[in-house]
C-alpha positions in Angstrom: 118.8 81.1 116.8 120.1 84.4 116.1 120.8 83.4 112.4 116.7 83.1 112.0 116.3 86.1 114.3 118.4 88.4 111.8 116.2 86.6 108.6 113.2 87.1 110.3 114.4 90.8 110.8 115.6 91.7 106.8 112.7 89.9 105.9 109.8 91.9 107.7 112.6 95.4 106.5 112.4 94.0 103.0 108.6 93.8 102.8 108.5 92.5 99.7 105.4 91.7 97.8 105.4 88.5 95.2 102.0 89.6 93.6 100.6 86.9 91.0 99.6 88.4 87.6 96.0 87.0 88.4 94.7 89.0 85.9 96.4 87.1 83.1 96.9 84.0 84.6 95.6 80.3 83.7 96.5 81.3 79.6 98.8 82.3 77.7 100.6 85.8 78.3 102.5 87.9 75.6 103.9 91.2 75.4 100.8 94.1 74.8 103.8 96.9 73.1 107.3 96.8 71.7 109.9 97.1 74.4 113.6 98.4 74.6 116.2 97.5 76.8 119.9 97.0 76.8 119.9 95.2 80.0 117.1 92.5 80.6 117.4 92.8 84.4 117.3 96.6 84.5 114.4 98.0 81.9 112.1 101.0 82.6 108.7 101.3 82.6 109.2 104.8 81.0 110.3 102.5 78.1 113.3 104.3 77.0 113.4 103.5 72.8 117.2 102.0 73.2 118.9 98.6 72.9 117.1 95.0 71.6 113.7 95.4 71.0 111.7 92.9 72.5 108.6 92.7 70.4 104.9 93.0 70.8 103.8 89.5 71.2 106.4 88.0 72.4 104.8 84.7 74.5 105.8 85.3 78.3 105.9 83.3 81.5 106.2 84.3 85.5 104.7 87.1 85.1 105.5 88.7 89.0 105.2 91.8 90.7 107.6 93.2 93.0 107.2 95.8 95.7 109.4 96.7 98.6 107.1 98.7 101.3 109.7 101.9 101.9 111.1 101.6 98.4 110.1 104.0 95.3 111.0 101.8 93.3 109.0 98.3 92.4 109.4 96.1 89.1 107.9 93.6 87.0 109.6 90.6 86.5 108.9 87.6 83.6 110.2 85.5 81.1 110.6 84.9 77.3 109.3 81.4 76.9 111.8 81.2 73.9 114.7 81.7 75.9 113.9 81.6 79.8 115.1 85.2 79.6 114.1 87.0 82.6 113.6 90.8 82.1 113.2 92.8 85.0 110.9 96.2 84.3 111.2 99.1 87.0 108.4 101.5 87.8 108.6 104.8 89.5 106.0 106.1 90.4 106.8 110.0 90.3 107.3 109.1 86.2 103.8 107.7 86.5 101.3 109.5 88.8 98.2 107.9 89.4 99.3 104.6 88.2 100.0 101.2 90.1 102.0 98.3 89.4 99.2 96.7 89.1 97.9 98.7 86.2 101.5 98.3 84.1 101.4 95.1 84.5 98.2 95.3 82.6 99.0 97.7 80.3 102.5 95.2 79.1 100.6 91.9 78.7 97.9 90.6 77.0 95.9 87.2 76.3 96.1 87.5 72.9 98.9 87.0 70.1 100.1 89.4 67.8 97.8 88.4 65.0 95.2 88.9 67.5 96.7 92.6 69.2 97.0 93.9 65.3 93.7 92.6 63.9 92.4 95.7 62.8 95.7 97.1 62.0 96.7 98.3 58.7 99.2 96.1 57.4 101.1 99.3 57.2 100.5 100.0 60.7 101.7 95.9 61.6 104.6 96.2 59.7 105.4 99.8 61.6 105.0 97.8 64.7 107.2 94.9 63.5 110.5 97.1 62.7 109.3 99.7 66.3 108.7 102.7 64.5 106.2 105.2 64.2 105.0 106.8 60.8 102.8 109.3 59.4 99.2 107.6 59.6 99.5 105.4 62.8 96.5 105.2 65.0 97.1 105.9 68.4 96.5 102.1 69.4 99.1 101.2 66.5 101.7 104.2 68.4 100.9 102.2 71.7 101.6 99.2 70.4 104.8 100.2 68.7 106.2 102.2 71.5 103.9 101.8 74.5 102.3 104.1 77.1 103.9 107.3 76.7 105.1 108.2 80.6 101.8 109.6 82.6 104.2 112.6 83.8 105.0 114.2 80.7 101.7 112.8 79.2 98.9 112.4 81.3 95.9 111.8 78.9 95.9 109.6 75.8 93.1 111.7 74.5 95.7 114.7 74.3 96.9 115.0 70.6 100.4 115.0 71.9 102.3 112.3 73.7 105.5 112.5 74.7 108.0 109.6 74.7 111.5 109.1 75.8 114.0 107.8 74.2 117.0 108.0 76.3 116.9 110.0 79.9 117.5 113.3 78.5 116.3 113.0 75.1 112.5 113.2 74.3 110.2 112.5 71.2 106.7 114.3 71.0 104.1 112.5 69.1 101.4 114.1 67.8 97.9 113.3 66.0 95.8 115.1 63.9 91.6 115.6 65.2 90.8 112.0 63.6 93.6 110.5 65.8 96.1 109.4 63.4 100.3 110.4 63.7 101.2 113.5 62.0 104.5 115.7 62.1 104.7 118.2 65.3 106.5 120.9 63.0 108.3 120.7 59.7 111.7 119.8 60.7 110.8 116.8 63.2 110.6 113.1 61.6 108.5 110.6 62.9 
């Protein structure tokens, strides 16, 4: 009796969420942007541009949503369908202010393949994306889906012509786009 008492107790504590990713579900899901980790189990949503690349397009499975009530932090859990590899994506929400869970979840998947994500990509821009770089030229859809959502913190509006991105905690890159939206340098010394 006491042994379900104390469950019964962590578990109402815990207050975790398994949330669905009904938005995607009933097809096939795949990765919507390049992402980095060195860990599987402990990845950022900030995206931090270090490690194995996991690629745009990658086919994924279980795609679930974890929130703990009194927590700040919450994460995205799924699967490489290749491998059964189950990455684990944590989201803060002081990096990302006036975004949910919900909304990254939607922002790291989509329906549709890479052939489909890149359709109106250059094939400069698609092979950019392939290798996870950025290069003079890039469309801010081709940036996005070579490094992803720049942090909302640091870069609250994608029609800004500069985004910045991270690409270790204390290390930042600044991104920036001429008036037709396309990747130029931010000074003279900085590479893309």
């Amino acid at each position: 009796m006491s042994r379900t008492l104390s469950l019964t107790v962590a578990l109402v504590l815990c207050s975790c969420l398994l949330i669905p990713a009904a938005a995607i579900a009933g097809g096939l899901t795949y990765t919507a942007y390049n992402m980095w980790y060195e860990v599987p189990k402990r990845m950022w949503a900030l995206n931090y541009k270090r490690g194995t690349m996991l690629p745009a397009g990658t086919l994924v499975k279980d795609v679930t949503l974890f929130k703990e009530k009194y927590s700040p932090h919450q994460y995205i859990s799924f699967k490489r369908v290749s491998d059964n590899q189950t990455f684990k994506v944590f989201f803060r929400r002081k990096f990302h202010p006036g975004k949910t869970l919900e909304d990254y979840r939607d922002f790291m998947f989509s329906n549709k393949n890479f052939e489909e994500q890149t359709v109106n990509m250059s094939k400069r821009e698609v092979d950019a994306i392939l290798r996870g770089v950025l290069l003079t030229g890039m469309s801010k859809d081709a940036v996005k889906k070579s490094y992803g959502i720049p942090p909302q913190h640091k870069t609250p509006n994608l029609q800004a012509n500069m985004w910045r991105y991270w690409t270790s905690r204390i290390v930042t890159k600044d991104i920036c786009f001429n008036s037709s939206g396309k990747t130029i340098h931010c000074n003279t010394n900085e590479t893309l």
